[in-house]
N, C-alpha and C positions, 0 to 999 in steps of 0.2 A: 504494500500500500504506500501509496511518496507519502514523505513526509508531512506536506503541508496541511494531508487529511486526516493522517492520526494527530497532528499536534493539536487541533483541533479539540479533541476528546480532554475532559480535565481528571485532573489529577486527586481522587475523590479527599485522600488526607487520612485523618483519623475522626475528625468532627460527623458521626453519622448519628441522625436523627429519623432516618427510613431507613427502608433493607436495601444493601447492595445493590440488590438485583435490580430496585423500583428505581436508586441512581444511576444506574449505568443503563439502563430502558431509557430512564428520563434525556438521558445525553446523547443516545443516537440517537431517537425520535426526532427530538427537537434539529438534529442536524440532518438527519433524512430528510423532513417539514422545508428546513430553509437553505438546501441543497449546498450545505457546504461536504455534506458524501453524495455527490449525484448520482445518477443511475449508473448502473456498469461498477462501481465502487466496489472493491475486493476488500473483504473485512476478513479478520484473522481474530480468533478467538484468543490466542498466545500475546500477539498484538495489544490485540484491544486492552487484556490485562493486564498487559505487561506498562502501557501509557496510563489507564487509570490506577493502577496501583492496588489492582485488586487481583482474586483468584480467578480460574478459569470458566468452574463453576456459576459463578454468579453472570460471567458476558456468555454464555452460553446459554442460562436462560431466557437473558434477556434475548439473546438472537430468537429464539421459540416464540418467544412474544410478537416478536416484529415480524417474523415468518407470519407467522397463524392473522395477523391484519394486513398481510399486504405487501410488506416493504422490502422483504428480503428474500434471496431465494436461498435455500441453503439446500444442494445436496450432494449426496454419501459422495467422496471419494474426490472433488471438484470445491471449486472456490465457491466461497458465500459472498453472495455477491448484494449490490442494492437495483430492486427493481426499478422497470423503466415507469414512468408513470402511465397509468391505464386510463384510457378516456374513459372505458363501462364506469371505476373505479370512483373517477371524478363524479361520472351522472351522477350514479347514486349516493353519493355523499353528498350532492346540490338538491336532491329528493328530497331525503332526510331531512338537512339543513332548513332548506324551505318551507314545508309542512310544518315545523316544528316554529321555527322564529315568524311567520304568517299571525302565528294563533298567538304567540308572545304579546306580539304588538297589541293587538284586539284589548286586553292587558292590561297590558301597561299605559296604552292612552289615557286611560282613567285612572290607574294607578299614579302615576310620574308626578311630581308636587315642581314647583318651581326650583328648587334648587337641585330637585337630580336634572331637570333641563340644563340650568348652568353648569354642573358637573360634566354632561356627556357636551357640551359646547368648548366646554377646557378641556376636552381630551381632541375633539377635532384642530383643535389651534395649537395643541402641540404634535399631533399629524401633518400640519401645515409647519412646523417648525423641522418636524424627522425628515420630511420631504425636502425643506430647503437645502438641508444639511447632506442628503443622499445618504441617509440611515434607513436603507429598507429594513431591516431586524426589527429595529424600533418601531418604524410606520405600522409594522405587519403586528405587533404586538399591543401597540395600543387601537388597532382595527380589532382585536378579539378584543380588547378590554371594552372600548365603544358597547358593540354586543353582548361582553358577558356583563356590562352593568345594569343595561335593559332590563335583561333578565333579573339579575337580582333586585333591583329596583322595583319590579313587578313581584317580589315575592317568588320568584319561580326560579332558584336556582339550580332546580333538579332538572330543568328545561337545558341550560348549559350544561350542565354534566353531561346529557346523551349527545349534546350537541356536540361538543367535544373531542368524545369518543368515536365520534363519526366522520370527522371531515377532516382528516388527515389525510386522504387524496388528492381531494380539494386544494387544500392547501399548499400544498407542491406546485399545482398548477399558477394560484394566484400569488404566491411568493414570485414564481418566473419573472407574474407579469407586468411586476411592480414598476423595470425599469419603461415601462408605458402607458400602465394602467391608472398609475397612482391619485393623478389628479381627479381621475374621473371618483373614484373612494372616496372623496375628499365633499367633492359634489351630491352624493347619494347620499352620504351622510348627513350633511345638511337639511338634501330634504326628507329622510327619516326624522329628523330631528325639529321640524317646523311641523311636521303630522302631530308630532306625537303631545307640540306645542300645543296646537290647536284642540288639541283630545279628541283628535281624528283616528277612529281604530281602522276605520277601512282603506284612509290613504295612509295611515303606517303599515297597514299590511302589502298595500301594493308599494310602496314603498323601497320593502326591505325585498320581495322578492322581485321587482325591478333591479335592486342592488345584488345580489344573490344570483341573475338571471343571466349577469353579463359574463357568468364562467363560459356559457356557449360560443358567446364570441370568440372568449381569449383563448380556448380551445383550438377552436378553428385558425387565429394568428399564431397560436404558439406552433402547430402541426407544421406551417408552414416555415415560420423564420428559425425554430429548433426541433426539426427532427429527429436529433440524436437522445431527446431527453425521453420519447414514448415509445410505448410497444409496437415493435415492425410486426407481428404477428398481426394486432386488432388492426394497423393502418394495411 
C-alpha cells in the first residue's frame, strides 16, 4: 500500500474509551467515505496494524464489517482490496435517505423554534467559510451536521441513526462531487432552511429531497469525468 495511504490511518495510542475494533472501523470508514483509500486500494491487515498500533485481530474484524456493507472486497488467497463505488449502491442509499428525511421535515417544521433556525443558518455560513477555504472534509461534515440537527431538533434522532447507517455509498459519491457541487449545497440548504422558516412541512419536504435528488445528476457527471472511481461490471 504507498505510503501516503496508510499514513493516513492514526495511531490509536493507549487513551481507549470504545473497543478497538469500533476504532479502527471508525478510521477506514471515514476514509473509505472521503476517498483518501479510493477504490482499487490494497489494504493489508499486518499493515493496517502495524500503523495503528494495534493487533491483527481487531483490523481484521473491522475488514468483516466493511466487507458485509459494501466497501471492501476481501478474498481467500488475493489482496483486500476497496470497492469501486456502485451506482445500484448509491440509488438505494438516496431511497432510504429520502423516504426517511421527507417525513423529518413534515417534523420539524412545527417542531424548529427560532433559534435552532439560527443554529442551522450558523452552520451554513461556516459551509460558506469551508468552501472559501477548499476544506471539503469540513464542508462534507458540517453538510451531515446541517441534517443531523434537523433531526435532532425534531426530537427524532433515531431518524439519523438509520440515516447514517445507510448512506455511506452515497456519500463517496457526493464527497467526489464537492470539487463542483458545493455551491449548489450551499443553495439547497438555504432553501430547506427558509421552508422550515416559514413552518412549511410540504416545501421542506420537497425541499430536502430536491436536495437529496441531485445524486442523479452527479452520478451521471461523475461516470463520465471519473471512470476509474465505479464498477466496470454495473457500467
Amino acid at each position: 500500500m504507498p505510503v501516503t495511504e496508510i499514513d493516513a490511518l492514526p495511531h490509536l495510542g493507549e487513551a481507549r474509551t470504545r473497543t478497538i475494533t469500533d476504532q479502527v472501523f471508525d478510521a477506514l470508514y471515514h476514509r473509505v467515505i472521503d476517498l483518501t483509500l479510493p477504490p482499487g486500494t490494497r489494504l493489508s491487515e499486518a499493515e493496517v496494524a502495524g500503523r495503528m498500533g494495534v493487533s491483527r485481530q481487531p483490523v481484521r474484524d473491522a475488514f468483516y464489517r466493511l466487507s458485509q456493507l459494501g466497501f471492501i472486497l476481501i478474498r481467500p488467497q488475493r489482496a483486500t482490496t476497496v470497492t469501486p463505488i456502485s451506482e445500484r449502491a448509491v440509488t438505494q442509499a438516496y431511497f432510504i435517505r429520502c423516504a426517511l428525511e421527507e417525513a423529518v421535515m413534515r417534523d420539524a417544521a412545527r417542531a424548529l423554534d427560532p433559534a435552532d433556525h439560527d443554529h442551522l443558518d450558523g452552520l451554513i455560513q461556516r459551509q460558506r467559510d469551508a468552501l472559501q477555504a477548499g476544506d471539503h472534509a469540513r464542508f462534507h461534515d458540517l453538510d451531515d451536521r446541517f441534517h443531523r440537527d434537523i433531526c435532532t431538533a425534531a426530537g427524532l434522532d433515531f431518524v439519523w441513526t438509520l440515516v447514517r447507517e445507510n448512506k455511506g455509498h452515497m456519500d463517496r459519491a457526493r464527497f467526489l462531487s464537492l470539487s463542483f457541487g458545493a455551491p449548489r449545497v450551499i443553495d439547497e440548504h438555504l432553501s430547506i432552511l427558509k421552508a422550515l422558516r416559514d413552518r412549511d412541512g410540504d416545501a421542506a419536504s420537497a425541499a430536502v429531497r430536491g436536495h437529496l435528488s441531485q445524486i442523479r445528476a452527479i452520478l451521471d457527471r461523475l461516470k463520465q469525468d471519473r471512470p476509474e472511481m465505479f464498477d466496470a461490471i454495473e457500467a
